[in-house]
C-alpha positions in Angstrom: 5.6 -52.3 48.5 7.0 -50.3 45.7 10.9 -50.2 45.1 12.0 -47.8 42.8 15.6 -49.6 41.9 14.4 -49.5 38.2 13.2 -47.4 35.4 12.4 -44.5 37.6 15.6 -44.4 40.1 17.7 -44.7 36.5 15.5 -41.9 35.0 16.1 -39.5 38.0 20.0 -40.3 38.5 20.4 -39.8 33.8 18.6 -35.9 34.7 20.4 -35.4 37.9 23.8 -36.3 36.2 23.4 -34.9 33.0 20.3 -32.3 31.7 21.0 -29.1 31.1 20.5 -26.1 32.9 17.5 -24.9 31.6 15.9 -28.9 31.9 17.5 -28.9 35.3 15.7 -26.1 37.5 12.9 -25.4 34.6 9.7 -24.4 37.1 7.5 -27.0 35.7 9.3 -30.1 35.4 12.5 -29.7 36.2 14.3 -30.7 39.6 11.5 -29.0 42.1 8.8 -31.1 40.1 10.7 -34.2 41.1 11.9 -33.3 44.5 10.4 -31.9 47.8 11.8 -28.3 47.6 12.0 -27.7 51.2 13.6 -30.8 52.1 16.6 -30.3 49.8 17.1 -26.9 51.9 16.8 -28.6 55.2 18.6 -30.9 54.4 21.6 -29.5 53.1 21.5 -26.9 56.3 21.0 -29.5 58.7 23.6 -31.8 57.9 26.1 -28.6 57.0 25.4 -27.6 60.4 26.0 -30.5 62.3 29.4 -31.0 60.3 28.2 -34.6 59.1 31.1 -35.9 57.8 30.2 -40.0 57.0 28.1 -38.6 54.7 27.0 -37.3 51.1 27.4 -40.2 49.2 26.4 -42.4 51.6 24.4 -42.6 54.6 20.6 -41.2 54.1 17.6 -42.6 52.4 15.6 -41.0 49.4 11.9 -42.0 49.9 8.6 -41.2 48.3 5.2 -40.8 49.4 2.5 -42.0 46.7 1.0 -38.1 47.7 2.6 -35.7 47.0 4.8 -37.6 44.6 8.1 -35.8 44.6 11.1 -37.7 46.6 12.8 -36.4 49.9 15.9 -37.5 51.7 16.0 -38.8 55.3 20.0 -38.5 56.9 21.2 -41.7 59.0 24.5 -42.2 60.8 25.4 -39.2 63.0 28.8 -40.4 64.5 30.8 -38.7 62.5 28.9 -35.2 63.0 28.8 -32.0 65.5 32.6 -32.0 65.5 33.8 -35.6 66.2 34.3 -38.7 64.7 36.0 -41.4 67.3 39.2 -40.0 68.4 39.2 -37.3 65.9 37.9 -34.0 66.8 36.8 -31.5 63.5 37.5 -28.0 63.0 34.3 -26.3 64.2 35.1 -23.7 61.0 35.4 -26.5 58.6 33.5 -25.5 55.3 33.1 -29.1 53.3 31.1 -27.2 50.0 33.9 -28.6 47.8 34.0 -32.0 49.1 29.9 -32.5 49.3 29.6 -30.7 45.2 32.9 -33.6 44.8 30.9 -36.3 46.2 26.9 -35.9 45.7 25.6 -34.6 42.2 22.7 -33.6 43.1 23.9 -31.0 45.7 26.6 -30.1 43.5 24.4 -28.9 41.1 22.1 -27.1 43.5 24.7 -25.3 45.4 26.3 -23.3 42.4 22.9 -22.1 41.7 22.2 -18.5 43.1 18.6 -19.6 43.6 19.4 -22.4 45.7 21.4 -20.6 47.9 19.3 -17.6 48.4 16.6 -20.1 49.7 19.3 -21.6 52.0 19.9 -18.3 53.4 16.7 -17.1 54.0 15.6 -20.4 55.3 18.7 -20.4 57.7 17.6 -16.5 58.9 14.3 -18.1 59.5 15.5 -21.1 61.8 18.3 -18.7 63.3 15.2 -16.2 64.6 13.0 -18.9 65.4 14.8 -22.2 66.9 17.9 -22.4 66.3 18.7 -20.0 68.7 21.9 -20.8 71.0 20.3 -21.0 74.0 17.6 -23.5 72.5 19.8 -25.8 70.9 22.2 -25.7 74.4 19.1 -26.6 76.5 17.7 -29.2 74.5 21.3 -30.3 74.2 21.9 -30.4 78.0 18.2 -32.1 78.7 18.9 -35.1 76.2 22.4 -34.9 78.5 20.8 -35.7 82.2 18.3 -38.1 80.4 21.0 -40.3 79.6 24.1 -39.5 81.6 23.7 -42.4 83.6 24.2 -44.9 80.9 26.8 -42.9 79.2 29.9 -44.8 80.7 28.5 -48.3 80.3 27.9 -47.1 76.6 31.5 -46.0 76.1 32.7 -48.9 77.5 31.0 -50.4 74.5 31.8 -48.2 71.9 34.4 -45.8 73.0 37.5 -45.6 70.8 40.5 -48.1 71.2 43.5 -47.3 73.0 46.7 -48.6 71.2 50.2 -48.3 71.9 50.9 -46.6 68.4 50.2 -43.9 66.9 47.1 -44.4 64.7 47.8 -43.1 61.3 45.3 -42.3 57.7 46.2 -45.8 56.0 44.5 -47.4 58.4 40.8 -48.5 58.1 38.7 -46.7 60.3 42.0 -45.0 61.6 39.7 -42.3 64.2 38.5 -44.8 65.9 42.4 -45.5 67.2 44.8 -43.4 69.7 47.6 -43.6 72.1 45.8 -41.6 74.7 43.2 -43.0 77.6 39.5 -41.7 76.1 38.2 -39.1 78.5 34.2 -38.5 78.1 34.1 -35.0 79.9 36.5 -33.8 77.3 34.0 -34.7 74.5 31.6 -33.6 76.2 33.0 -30.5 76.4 33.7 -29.9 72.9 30.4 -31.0 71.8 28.8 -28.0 74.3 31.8 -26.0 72.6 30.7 -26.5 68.9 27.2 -25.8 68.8 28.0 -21.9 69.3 30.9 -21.8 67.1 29.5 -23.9 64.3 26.5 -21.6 64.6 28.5 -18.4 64.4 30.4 -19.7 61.1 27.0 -20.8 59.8 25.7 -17.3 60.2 28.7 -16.2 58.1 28.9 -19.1 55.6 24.9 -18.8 54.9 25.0 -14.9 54.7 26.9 -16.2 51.4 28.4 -12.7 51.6 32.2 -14.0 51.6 
């Protein structure tokens, strides 16, 4: 086993942070060389699709393989994504581009680049005409559903938010996972059945990168 919490993790994080332009996205060595092109698309569509909010600078692994030698990121943590986060419900429209260039370098960086973006909008075309249809995503959605409906009320007796007498507010750790209401799972379920086509429809827009 090979841990890269040394020279070469310090390297990376000195050019991510703080070569130029022309070092930065230079076709030969610059940040394509050192990372899996594709993956940095996906991976800022997927997890801007699914709203993942616990997320950007924390919350996902960067790995290597020994072949092909460039890194990749693996997300972790979804409950804070598709549109809730304990009690808390998101905006299904929420745009988070500031916050993620605020909070993850890297991204920042790639996101401001007209490059980057074209690739993020053709890739998202691609998906959109492929498998990220509606009705895909709703089926496989609603299949994963009857596989485990059975166990979803002994679960959320385990990890459903607390009820407290109240009202929760921001200077409170964790405060989402608090309310003064009784937690009803068909509501959530709901709005998760809710936000897949409206989070696709403002992806269509947001990726068009027309606005």
């Amino acid at each position: 086993n090979i841990y890269i919490m040394d020279e070469i993790l310090t390297d990376l994080i000195e050019f991510v942070n703080n070569s130029d332009d022309d070092m930065f996205f230079n076709p030969e060595t610059g940040i394509y060389n050192k990372f899996d092109k594709r993956n940095l698309v996906d991976f800022y569509i997927y997890n801007f699709f699914i709203l993942h909010t616990d997320f950007w600078y924390k919350n996902y692994l960067l790995i290597r393989n020994t072949y092909p030698n460039k890194f990749s990121f693996v997300p972790l943590d979804f409950d804070g994504s598709l549109g809730q986060i304990g009690w808390f419900l998101e905006d299904n429209n929420a745009n988070h581009e500031k916050f993620i260039a605020y909070a993850h370098r890297l991204f920042e960086r790639l996101i401001n680049n007209d490059n980057f973006r074209i690739d993020c909008k053709n890739r998202w075309l691609q998906l959109r005409e492929t498998l990220w249809t509606d009705s895909f995503i709703l089926e496989m959605l609603s299949d994963i559903f009857n596989d485990i409906k059975e166990i979803l009320d002994f679960e959320m007796n385990k990890w459903k938010p607390e009820t407290v007498e109240k009202e929760p507010d921001s200077s409170w750790p964790d405060f989402v996972i608090y309310s003064t209401k009784e937690f009803d799972l068909d509501e959530y379920i709901e709005s998760l059945f809710e936000f897949i086509p409206e989070r696709l429809d403002f992806c269509d827009i947001y990726f068009s990168y027309d606005q």
